[in-house]
C-alpha positions as CSV (number, residue, x, y, z in Angstrom):
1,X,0.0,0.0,0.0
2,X,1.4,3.7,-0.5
3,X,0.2,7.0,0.4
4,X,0.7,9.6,-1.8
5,X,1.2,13.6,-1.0
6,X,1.5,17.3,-3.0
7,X,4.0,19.3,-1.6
8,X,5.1,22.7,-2.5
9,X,8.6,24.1,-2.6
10,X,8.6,26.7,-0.3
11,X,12.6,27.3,0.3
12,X,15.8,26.1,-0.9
13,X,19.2,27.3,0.8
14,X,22.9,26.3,0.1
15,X,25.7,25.8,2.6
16,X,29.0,24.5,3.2
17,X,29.2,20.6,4.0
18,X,32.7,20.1,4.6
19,X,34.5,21.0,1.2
20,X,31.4,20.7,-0.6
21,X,28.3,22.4,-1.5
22,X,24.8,20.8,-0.3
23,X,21.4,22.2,-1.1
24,X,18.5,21.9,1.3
25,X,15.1,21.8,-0.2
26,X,12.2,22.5,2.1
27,X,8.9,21.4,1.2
28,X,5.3,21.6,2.6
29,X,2.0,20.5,1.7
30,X,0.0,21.9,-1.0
31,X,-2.6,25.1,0.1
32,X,-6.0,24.7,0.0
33,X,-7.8,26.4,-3.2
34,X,-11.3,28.4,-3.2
35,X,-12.7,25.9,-5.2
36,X,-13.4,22.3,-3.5
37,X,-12.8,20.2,-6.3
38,X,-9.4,21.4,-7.2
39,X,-6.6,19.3,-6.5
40,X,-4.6,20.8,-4.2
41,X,-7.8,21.2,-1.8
42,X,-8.5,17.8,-2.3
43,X,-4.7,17.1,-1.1
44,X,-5.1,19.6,1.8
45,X,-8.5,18.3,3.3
46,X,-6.6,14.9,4.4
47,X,-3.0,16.6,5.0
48,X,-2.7,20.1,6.0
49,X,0.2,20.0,8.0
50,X,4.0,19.1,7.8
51,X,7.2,19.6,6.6
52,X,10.1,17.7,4.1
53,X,13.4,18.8,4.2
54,X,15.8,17.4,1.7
55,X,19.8,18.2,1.4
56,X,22.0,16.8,-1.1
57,X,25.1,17.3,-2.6
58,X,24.2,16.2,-6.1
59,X,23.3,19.3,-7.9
60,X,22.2,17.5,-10.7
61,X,19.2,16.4,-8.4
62,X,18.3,19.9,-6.6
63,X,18.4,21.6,-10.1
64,X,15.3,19.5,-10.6
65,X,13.5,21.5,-7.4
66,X,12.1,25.0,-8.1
67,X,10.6,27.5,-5.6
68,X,6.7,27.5,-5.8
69,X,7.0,24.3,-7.8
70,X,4.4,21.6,-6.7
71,X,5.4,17.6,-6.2
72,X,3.5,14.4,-5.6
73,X,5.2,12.5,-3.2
74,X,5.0,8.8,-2.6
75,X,5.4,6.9,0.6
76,X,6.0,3.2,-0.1
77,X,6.7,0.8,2.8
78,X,9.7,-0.4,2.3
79,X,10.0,-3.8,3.6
């Protein structure tokens, strides 16, 4: 079984780790719309609330993360 999420961009920052450079990507879900059958109201009725926060050092994979940008997210058991 899996669950699956819309989550919105919402910040991406850059730092030092050691002598490289790592990208954090913050995410959170999706905002509810004024109209009830639209997606993203549909996604916020049954999660409103939380946070992902993802660093990595391959830039190839931040560059795919854009502020404002809207992804699903899967949770898959994995076991």
């Amino acid at each position: 079984m899996s669950v699956r999420a819309k989550f919105k961009v919402t910040e991406i920052t850059e730092h030092a780790y050691g002598e490289k450079l790592m990208k954090t990507i913050k995410l959170q879900p999706v905002y509810k719309s004024n109209d009830p059958e639209d997606e993203n109201s549909k996604f916020w009725a049954v999660s409103p609330n939380g946070e992902i926060r993802l660093g990595t050092i391959n830039m190839d994979a931040a560059a795919q993360f854009a502020i404002n940008a809207e992804y699903y997210v899967d949770f898959v058991r994995a076991d």
